[in-house]
Every structure is written in C-alpha cells, then in structure tokens.
N, C-alpha and C positions, 0 to 999 in steps of 0.2 A: 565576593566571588569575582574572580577574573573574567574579562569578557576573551571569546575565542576570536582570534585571528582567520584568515583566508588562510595565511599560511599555518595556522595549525589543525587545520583541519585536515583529514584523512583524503587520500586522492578520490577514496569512491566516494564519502562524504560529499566533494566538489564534483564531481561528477552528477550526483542525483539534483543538488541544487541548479545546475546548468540543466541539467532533463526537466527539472519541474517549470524553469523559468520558460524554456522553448516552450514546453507544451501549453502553458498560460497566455505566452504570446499567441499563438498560432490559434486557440481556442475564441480567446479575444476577436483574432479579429476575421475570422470566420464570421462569430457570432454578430460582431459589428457590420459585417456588408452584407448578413442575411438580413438585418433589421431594417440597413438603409432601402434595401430592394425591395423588403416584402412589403404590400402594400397595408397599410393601420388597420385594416379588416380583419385579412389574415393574423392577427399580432394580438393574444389574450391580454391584456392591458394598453397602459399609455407606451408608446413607444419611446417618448423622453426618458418614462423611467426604467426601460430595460437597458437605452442605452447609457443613462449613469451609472447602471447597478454595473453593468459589462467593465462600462470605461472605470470607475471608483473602485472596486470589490476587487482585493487582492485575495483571492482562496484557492490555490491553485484550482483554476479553472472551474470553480464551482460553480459561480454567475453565469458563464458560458453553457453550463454542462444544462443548468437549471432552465437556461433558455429556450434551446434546442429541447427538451423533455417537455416540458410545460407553456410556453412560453407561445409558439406557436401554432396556431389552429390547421388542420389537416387538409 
C-alpha cells in the first residue's frame, strides 16, 4: 500500500488536520500553565505526571481534555 502524500490529500482533508493540530496545541498548553499555577493541593494526582501525560500524549487533545475534567480539584 502506497503511503499518502501532503499533496495528495484532499484540501478539506488538510484543513481538518491543521484544525486538529491548532486545537491540540492550544489545549496543551492551557492545560500546561494551569498545572504550572495551580497549587499540588489543588491537582488530583502527582503533578509530574499530568504534566508528562499533557507534554507526551499525542490524542488530539485528550490529555488536555482529561485534565481540565478530572484532573483538577474544585
């Protein structure tokens, strides 16, 4: 099986992958400067390992998503 190119993919195809990447970025590091700020109290686990899962964990934006939902104490 052939691998697919940049350029053979479809415009909207390049399009969603640029929207998934932005939103990944932007999630990231949200999620990284609320962990830096928030104090280890507030933060349901080790804070080391939210911020590897953030920085490591390519899913668009799931690390990030899992964070913010779970992640932090109210």
């Amino acid at each position: 099986m052939a691998r697919r190119r940049w350029s053979d993919l479809s415009q909207r195809s390049r399009r969603l992958i640029v929207l998934g990447a932005v939103v990944e970025g932007v999630l990231k590091i949200a999620a990284l400067r609320d962990i830096r700020r928030r104090p280890a109290t507030r933060i349901r686990g080790p804070k080391w390992a939210w911020l590897t899962a953030v920085t490591l964990v390519n899913s668009v934006g799931g690390a990030p998503l899992a964070y913010f939902l779970f992640g932090r104490r109210r």
